[in-house]
Residue frames relative to the residue before (quaternion, step in Angstrom):
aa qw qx qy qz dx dy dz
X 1.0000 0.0000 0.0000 0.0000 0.00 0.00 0.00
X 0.2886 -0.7999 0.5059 0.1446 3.90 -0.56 1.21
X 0.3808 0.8255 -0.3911 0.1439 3.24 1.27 -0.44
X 0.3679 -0.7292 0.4202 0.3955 3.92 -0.51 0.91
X 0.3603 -0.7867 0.4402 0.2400 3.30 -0.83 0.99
X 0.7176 -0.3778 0.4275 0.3994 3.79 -1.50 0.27
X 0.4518 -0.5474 0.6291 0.3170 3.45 -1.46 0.52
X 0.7922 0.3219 0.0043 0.5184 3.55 0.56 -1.48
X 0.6797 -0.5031 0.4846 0.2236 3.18 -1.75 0.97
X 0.4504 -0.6703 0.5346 0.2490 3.60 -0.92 -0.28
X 0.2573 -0.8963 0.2274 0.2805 3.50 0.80 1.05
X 0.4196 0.5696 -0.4912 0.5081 3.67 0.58 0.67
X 0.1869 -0.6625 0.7190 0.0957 3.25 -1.16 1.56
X 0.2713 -0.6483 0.6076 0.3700 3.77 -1.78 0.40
X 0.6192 0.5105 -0.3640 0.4726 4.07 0.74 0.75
X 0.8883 0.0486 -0.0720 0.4509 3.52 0.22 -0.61
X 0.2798 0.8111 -0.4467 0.2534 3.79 0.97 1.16
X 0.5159 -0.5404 0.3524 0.5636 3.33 -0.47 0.53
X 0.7750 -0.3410 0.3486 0.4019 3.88 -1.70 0.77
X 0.7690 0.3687 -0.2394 0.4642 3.85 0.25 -1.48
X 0.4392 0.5954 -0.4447 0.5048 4.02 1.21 -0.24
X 0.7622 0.4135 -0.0868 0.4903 3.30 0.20 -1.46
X 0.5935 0.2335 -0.5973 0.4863 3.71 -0.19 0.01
X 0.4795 0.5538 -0.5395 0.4151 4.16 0.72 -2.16
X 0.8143 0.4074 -0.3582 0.2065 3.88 -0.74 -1.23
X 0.8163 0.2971 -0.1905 0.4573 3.68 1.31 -0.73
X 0.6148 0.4438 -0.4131 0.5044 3.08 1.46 0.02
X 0.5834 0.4097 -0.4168 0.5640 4.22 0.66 -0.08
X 0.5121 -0.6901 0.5041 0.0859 3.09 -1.88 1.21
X 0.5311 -0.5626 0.3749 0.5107 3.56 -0.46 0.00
X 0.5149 0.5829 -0.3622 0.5138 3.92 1.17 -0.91
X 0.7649 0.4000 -0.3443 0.3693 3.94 0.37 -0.90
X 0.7388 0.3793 -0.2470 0.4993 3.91 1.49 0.13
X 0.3357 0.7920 -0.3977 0.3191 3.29 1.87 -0.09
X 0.0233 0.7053 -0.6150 -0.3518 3.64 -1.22 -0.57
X 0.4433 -0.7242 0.5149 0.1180 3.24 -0.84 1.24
X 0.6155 0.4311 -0.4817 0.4510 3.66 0.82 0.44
X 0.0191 -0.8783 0.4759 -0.0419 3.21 -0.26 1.48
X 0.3711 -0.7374 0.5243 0.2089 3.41 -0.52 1.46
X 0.2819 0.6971 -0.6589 0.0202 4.11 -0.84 0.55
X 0.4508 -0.6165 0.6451 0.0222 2.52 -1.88 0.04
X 0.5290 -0.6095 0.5578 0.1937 4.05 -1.18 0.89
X 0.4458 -0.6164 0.5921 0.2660 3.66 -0.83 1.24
X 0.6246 0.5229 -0.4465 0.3703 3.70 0.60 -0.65
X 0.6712 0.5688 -0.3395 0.3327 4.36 1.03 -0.96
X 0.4381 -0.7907 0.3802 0.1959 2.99 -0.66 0.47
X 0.5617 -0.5949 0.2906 0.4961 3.71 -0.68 0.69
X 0.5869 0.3536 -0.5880 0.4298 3.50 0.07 -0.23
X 0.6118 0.5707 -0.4972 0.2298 3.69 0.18 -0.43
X 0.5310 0.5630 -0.1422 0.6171 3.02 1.57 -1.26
X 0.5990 0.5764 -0.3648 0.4194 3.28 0.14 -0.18
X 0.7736 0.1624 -0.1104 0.6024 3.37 0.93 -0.96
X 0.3508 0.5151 -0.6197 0.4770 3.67 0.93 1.24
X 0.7912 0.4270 -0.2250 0.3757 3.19 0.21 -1.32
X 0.6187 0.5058 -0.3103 0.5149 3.54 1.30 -0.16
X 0.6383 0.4769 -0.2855 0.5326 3.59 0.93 -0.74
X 0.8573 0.0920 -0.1885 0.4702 3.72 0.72 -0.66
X 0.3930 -0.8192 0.3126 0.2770 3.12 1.24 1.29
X 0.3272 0.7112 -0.6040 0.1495 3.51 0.40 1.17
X 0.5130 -0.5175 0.5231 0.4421 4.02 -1.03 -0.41
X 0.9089 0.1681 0.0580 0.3772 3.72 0.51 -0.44
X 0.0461 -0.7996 0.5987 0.0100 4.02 -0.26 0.77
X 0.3870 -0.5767 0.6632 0.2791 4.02 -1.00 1.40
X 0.3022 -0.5666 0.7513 0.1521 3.34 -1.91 0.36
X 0.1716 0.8375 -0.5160 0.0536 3.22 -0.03 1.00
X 0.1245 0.8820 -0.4535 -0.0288 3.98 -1.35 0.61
X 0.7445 -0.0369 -0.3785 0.5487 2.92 -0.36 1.96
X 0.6272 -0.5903 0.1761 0.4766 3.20 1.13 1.50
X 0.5043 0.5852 -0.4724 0.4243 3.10 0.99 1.52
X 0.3657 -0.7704 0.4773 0.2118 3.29 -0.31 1.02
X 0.0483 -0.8283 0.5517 -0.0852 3.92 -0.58 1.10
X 0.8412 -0.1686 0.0393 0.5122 3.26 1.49 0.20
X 0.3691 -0.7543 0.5310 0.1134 3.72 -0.87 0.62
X 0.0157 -0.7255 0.6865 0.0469 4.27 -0.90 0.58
X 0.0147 -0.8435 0.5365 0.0238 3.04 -0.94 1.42
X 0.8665 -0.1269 0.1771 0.4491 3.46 -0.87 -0.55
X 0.6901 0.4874 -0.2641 0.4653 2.69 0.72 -1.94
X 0.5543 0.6545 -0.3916 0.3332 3.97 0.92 -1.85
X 0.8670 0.2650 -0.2794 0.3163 3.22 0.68 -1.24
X 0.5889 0.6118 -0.4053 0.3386 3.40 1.06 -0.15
X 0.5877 0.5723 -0.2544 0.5123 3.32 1.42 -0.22
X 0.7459 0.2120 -0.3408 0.5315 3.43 0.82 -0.16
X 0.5922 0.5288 -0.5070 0.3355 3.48 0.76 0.64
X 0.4898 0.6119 -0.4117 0.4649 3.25 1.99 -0.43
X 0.7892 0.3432 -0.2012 0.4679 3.84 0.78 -1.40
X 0.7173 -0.5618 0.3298 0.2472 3.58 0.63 0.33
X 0.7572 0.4785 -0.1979 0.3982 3.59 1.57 0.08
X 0.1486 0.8346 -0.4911 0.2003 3.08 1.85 1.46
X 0.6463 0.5451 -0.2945 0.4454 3.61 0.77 -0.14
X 0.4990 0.6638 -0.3309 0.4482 3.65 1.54 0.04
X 0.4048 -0.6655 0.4262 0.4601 4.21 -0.56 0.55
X 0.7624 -0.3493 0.4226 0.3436 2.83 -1.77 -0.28
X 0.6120 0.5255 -0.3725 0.4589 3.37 0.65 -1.58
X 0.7754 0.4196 -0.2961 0.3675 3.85 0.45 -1.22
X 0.8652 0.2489 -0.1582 0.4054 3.67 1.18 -0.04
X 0.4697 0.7567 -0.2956 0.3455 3.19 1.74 -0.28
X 0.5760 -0.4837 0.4835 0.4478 4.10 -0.83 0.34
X 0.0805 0.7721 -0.5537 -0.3013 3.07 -1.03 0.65
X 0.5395 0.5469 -0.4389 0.4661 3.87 1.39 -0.41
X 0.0037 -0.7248 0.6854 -0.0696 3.64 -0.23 0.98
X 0.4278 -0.7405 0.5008 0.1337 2.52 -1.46 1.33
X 0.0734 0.8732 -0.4816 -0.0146 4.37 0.25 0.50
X 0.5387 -0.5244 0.5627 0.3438 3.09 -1.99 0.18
X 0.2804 -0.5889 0.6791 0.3367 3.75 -1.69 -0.21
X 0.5411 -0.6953 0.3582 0.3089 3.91 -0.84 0.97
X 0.7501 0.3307 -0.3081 0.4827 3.54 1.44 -0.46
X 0.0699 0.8250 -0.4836 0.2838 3.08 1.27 0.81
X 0.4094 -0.6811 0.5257 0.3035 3.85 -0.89 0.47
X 0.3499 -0.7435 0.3300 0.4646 3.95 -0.29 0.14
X 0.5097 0.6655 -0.4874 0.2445 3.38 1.22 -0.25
X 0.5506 0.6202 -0.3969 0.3932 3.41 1.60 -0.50
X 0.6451 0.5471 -0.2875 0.4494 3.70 0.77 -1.66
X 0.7491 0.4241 -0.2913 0.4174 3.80 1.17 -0.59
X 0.6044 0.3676 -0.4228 0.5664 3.50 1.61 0.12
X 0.5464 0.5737 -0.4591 0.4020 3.68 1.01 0.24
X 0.6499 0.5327 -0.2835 0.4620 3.50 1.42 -0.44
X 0.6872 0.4152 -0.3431 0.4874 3.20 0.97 -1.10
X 0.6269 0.5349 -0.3668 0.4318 4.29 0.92 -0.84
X 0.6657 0.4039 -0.3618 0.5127 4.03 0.74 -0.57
X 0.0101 0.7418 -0.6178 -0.2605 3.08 0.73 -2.15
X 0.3227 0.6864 -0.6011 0.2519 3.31 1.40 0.82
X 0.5823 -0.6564 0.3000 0.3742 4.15 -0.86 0.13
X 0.7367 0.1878 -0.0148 0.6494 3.37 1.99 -0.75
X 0.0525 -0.5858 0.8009 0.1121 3.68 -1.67 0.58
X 0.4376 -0.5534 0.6702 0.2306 2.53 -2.11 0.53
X 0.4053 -0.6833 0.5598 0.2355 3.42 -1.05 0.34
X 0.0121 -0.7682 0.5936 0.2394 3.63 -1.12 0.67
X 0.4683 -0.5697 0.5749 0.3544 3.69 -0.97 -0.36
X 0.6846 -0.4621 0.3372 0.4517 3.68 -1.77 0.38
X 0.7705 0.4185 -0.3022 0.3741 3.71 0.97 -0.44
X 0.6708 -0.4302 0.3461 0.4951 3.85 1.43 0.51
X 0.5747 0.5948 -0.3768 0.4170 3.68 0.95 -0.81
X 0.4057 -0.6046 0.6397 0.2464 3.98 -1.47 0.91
X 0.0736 0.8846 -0.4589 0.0391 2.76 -0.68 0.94
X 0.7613 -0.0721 -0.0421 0.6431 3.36 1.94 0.57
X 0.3260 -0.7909 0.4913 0.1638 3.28 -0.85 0.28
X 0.0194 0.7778 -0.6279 0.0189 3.87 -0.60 0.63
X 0.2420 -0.7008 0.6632 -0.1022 2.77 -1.74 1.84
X 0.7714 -0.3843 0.4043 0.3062 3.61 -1.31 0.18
X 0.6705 0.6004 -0.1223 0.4184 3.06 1.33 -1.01
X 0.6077 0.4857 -0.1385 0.6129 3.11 1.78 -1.79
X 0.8863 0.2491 -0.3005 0.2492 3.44 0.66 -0.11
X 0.1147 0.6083 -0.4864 0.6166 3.32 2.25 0.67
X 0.7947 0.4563 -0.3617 0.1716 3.34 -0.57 -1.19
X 0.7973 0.3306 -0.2162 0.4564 3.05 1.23 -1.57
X 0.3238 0.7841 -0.4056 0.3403 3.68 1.14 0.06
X 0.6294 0.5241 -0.2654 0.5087 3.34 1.01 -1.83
X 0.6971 0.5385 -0.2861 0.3770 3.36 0.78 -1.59
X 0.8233 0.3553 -0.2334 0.3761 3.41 0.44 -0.74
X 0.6348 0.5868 -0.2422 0.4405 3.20 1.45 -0.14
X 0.3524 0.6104 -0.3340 0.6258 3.06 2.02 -0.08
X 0.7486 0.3525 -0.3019 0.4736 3.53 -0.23 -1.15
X 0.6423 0.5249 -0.4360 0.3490 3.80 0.50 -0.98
X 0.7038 0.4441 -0.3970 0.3871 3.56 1.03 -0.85
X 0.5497 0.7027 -0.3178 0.3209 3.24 1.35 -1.22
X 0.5729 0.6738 -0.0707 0.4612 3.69 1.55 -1.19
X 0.6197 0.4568 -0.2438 0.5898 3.46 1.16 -1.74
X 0.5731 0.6644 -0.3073 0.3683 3.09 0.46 -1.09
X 0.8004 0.3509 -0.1648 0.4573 3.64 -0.10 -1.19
X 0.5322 0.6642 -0.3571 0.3848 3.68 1.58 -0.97
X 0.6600 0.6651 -0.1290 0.3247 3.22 1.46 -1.40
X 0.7540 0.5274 -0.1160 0.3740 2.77 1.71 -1.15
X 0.7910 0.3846 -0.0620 0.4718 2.92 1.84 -0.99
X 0.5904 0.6985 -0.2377 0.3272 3.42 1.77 -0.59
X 0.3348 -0.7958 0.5030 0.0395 3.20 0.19 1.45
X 0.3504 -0.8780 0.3111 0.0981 3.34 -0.45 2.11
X 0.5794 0.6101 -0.2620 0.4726 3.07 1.51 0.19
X 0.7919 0.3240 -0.2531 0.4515 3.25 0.95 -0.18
X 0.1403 0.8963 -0.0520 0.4175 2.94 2.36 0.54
X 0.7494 0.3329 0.0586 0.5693 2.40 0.84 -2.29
X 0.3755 0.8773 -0.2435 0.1731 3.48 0.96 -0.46
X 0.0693 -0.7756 0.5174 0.3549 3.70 0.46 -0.68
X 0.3788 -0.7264 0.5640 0.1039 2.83 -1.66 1.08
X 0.0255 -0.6669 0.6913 0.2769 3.59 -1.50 -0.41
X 0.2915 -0.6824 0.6672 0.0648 3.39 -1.54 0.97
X 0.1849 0.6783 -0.7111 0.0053 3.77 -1.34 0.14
X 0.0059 -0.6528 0.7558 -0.0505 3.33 -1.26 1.37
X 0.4983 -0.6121 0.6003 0.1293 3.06 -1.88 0.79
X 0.0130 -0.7233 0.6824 0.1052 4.20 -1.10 0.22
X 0.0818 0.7280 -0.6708 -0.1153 3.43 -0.98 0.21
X 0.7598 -0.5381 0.2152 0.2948 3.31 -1.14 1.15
X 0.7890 -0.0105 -0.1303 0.6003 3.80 -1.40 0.90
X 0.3252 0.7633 -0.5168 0.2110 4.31 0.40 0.83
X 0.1284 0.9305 -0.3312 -0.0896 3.26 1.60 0.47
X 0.0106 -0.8876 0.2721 -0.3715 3.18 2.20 0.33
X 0.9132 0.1558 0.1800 0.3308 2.59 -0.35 -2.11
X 0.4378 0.7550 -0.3466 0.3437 3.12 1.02 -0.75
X 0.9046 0.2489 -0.1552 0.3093 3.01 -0.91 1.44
X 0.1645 0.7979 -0.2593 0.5188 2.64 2.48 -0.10
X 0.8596 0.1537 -0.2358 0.4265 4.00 0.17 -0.73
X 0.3848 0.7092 -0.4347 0.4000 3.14 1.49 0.09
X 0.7825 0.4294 -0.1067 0.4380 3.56 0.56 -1.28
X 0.3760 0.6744 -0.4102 0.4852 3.37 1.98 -0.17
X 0.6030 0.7147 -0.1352 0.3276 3.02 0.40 -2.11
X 0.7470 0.4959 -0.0310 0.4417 3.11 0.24 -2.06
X 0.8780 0.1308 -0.2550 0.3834 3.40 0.81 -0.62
X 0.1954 0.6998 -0.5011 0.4701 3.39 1.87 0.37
X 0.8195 0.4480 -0.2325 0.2713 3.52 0.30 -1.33
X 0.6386 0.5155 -0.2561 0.5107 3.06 1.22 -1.30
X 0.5203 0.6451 -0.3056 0.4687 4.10 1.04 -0.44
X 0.8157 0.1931 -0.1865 0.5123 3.21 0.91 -1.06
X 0.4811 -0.7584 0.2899 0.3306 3.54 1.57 0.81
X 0.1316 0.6904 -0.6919 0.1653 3.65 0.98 1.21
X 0.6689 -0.5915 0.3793 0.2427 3.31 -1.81 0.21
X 0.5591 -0.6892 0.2986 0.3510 3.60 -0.21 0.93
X 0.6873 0.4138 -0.4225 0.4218 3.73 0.63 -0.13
X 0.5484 0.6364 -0.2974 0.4536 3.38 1.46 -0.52
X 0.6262 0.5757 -0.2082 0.4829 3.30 1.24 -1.16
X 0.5845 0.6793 -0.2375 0.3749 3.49 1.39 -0.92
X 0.6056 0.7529 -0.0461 0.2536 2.57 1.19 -1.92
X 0.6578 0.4780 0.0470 0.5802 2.89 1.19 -2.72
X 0.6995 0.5469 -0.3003 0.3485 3.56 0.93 -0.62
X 0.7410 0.4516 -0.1991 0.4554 3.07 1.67 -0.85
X 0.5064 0.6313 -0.2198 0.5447 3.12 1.26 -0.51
X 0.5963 0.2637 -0.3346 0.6804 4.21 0.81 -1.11
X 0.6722 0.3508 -0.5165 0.3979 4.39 -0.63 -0.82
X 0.6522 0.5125 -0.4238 0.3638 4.06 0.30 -0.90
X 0.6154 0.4898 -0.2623 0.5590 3.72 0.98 -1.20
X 0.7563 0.5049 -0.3196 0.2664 3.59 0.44 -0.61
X 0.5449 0.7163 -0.0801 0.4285 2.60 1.88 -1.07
X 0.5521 0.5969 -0.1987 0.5472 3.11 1.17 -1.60
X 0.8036 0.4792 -0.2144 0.2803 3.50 0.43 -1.24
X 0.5273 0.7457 -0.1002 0.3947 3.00 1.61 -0.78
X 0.7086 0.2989 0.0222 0.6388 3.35 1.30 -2.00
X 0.8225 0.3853 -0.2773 0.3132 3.38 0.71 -1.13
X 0.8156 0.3674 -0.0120 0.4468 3.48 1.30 -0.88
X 0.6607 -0.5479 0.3212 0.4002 3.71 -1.16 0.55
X 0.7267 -0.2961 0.2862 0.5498 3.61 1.60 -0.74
X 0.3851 0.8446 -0.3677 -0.0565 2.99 -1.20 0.02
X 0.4078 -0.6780 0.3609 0.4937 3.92 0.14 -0.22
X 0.4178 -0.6064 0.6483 0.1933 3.12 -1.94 0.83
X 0.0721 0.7599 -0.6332 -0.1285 3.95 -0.69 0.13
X 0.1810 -0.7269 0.6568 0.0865 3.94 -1.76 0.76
X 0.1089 -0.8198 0.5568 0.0772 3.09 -1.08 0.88
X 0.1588 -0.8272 0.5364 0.0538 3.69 0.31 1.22
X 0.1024 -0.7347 0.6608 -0.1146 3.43 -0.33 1.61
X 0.4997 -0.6467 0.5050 0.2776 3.33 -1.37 0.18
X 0.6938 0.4198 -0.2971 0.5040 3.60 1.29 0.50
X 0.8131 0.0394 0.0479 0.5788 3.57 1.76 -0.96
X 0.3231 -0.7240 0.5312 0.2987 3.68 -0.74 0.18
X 0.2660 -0.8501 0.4426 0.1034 3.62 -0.61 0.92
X 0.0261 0.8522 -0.5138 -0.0955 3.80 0.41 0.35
X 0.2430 0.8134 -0.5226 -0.0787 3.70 -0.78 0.29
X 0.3498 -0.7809 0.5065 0.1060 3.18 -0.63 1.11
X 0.0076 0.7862 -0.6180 0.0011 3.37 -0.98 0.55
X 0.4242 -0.7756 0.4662 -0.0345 3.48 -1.26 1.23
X 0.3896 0.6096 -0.6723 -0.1567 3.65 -0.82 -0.68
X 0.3043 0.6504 -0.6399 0.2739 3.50 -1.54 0.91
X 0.7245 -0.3136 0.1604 0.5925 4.03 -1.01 -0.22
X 0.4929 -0.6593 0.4789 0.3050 3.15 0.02 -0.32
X 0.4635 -0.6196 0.5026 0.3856 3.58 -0.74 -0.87
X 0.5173 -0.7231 0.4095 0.2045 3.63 -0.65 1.26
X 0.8301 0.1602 0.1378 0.5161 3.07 0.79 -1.78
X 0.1377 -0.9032 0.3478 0.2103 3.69 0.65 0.36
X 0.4699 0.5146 -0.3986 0.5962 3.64 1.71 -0.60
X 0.5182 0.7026 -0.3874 0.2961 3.51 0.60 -0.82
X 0.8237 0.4532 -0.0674 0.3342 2.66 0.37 -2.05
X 0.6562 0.5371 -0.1565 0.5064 3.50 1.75 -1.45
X 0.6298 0.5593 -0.4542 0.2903 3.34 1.40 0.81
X 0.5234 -0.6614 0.3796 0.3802 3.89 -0.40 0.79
X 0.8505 0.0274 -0.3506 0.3912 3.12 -0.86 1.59
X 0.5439 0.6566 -0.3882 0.3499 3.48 1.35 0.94
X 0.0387 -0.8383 0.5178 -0.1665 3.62 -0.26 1.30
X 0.1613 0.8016 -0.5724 -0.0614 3.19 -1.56 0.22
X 0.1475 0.7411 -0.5165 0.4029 2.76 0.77 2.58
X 0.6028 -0.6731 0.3977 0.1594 2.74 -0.72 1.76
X 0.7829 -0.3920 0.2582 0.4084 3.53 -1.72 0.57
X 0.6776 0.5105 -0.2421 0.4708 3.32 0.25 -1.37
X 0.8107 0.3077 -0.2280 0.4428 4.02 0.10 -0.58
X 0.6704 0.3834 -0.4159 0.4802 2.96 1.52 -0.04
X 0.4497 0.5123 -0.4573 0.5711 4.08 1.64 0.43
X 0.5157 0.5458 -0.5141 0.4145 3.89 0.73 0.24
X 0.5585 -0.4362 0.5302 0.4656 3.78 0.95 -1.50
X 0.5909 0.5801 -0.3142 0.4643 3.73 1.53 -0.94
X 0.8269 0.3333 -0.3462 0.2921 3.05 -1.73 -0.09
X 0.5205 0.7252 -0.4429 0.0837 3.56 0.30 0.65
X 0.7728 -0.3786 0.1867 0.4739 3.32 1.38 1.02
X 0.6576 0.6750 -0.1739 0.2859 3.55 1.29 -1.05
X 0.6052 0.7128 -0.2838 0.2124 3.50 1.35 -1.01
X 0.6601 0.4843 -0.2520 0.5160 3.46 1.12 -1.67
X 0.7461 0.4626 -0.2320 0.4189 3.56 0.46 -1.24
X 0.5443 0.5670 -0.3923 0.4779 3.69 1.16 -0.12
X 0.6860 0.5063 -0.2478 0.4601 3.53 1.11 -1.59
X 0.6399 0.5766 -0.2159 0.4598 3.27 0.83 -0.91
X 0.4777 0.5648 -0.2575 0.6217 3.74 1.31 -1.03
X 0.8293 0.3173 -0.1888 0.4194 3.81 -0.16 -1.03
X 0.5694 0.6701 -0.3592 0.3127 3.41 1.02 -1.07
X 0.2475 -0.4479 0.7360 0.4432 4.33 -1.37 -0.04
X 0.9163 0.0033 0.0516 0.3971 3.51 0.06 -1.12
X 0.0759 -0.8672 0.4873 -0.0692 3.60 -0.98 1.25
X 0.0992 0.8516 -0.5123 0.0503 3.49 -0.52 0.78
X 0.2086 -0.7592 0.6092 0.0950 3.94 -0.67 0.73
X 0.0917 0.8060 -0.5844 -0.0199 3.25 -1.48 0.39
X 0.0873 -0.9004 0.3716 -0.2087 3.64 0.01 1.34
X 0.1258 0.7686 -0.6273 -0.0011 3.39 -0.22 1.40
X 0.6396 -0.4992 0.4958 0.3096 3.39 -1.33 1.00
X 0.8878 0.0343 -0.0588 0.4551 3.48 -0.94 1.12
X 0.7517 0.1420 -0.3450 0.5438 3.52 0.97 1.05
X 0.7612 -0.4739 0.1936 0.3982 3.97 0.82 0.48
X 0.5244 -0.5749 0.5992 0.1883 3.18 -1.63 0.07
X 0.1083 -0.7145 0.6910 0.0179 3.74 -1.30 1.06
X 0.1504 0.8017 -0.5773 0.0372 3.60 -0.52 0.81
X 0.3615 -0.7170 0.5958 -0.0171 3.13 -0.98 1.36
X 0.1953 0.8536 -0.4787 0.0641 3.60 -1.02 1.43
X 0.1844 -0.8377 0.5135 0.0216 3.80 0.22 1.68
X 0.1453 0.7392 -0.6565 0.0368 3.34 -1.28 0.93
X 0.5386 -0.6042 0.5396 0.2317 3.40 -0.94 1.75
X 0.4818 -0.3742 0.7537 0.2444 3.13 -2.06 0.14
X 0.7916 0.2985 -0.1916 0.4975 3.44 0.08 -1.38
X 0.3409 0.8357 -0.4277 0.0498 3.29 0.30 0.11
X 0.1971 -0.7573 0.4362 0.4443 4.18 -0.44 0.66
X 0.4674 0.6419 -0.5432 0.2730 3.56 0.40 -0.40
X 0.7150 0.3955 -0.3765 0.4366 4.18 1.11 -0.28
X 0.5141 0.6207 -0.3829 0.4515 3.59 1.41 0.23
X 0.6234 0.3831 -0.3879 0.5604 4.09 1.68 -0.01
């Protein structure tokens, strides 16, 4: 992708945002901040044609796209370069990017926001599960919808306050969600359960963090790594119990596996943003108490305890 790139980062971190940043970033898809009016253009037009797309709708960049396949992208930069060397009258197909760099639409956004801040290009195109472009998401699109959803989140807290009856609050809960393999859909779906079970019963926000990272990392895992399975919480009044359960290959080597940056996710999950090695050793990082258990060819049982009282929320 040639696209000129930003000076500046995009100011949203996916690690140290305030609590309501960070759920908005892993619980919204890349499709729910996209814009789906997508200006393109035929590999067959030439850049000057392009030229005056990208001037008329004052964008930085236009996909080449055929049979709603995207095969390449002319940006700014493209065109300033072939007005410099003399081949503004040449097509697209003969000069356009073709290794573009893109989002997937069920992508999580915390990814599309470490895809902005790692290029610092200004736009991706967006594909769908079937290769097809299917929107585009800028920096802008995702400032924009942030505000938007952070509005409502307060707008929400708000009413919770009003109506959440502190006795039944206090209460313990049980949770069970379900995952069923490559559902990128869903994903994350019990994460944000979790998250607001907790915040309802007014646990402390770094704790809440904690439990948050530890259930999305396990979910995750389950998602890319396994045939399916269910996630279960046990809100106690001393600890939060997560256990995850699997069936699928299992895990070969488990010390292996609990080392930070070891994986073995395949191409495709690793063109989502997944598979970098991070998930077990994260849960395990957050956890008071953590245990795994893994037979080859029949799944994975992972067990995750966080205290209330707990000192690991005092660093």
């Amino acid at each position: 992708m040639n696209e000129a790139k930003k000076k500046e980062d995009i100011p949203i971190s996916t690690v140290d945002s305030p609590a309501v940043v960070l759920e908005l970033i892993h619980q919204l898809k890349v499709k729910d901040v996209m814009t789906t009016a997508v200006l393109t253009s035929d590999k067959k037009q030439t850049l000057r044609h392009i030229q005056a797309l990208l001037r008329e709708n004052k964008v930085a960049g236009v996909p080449i796209v055929e049979d709603d396949k995207l095969i390449g992208l002319v940006s700014t930069e493209d065109i300033i370069h072939a007005l410099e060397k003399g081949y503004i009258d040449a097509t697209a197909e003969e000069r356009m990017t073709k290794n573009v760099i893109h989002l997937q639409d069920d992508m999580p956004l915390s990814f599309a926001i470490s895809y902005l801040n790692k290029y610092r290009y200004g736009r991706f195109p967006v594909l769908n599960k079937n290769n097809e472009l299917v929107g585009i998401l800028t920096s802008s699109d995702v400032i924009r919808t942030l505000l938007i959803e952070m509005n409502r989140e307060v707008l929400r807290l708000e009413k919770l306050q009003k109506t959440t009856n502190p006795e039944v609050a206090s209460k313990y809960l049980e949770m069970e969600f379900t995952t069923a393999h490559y559902d990128m859909e869903a994903a994350g779906r019990a994460s944000t359960e979790i998250k607001k079970a907790l915040k309802q019963r007014n646990f402390d926000p770094k704790l809440i963090r904690r439990i948050a990272i530890a259930s999305y990392e396990l979910e995750i895992n389950q998602v890319v790594h396994s045939d399916g399975g269910v996630i279960r919480y046990s809100i106690l009044p001393d600890k939060v119990v997560i256990t995850a359960e699997d069936t699928g290959p299992g895990i070969e080597d488990v010390s292996q596996a609990l080392k930070e940056g070891y994986s073995t996710a395949n191409e495709y999950v690793r063109s989502l943003g997944f598979g970098a090695g991070m998930g077990l050793a994260n849960t395990k990082r957050v956890s008071d108490e953590f245990t795994i258990e893994s037979v080859v060819g029949k799944g994975t049982l992972v067990r995750s305890v966080v205290f209330v009282h707990s000192s690991k929320d005092d660093n």
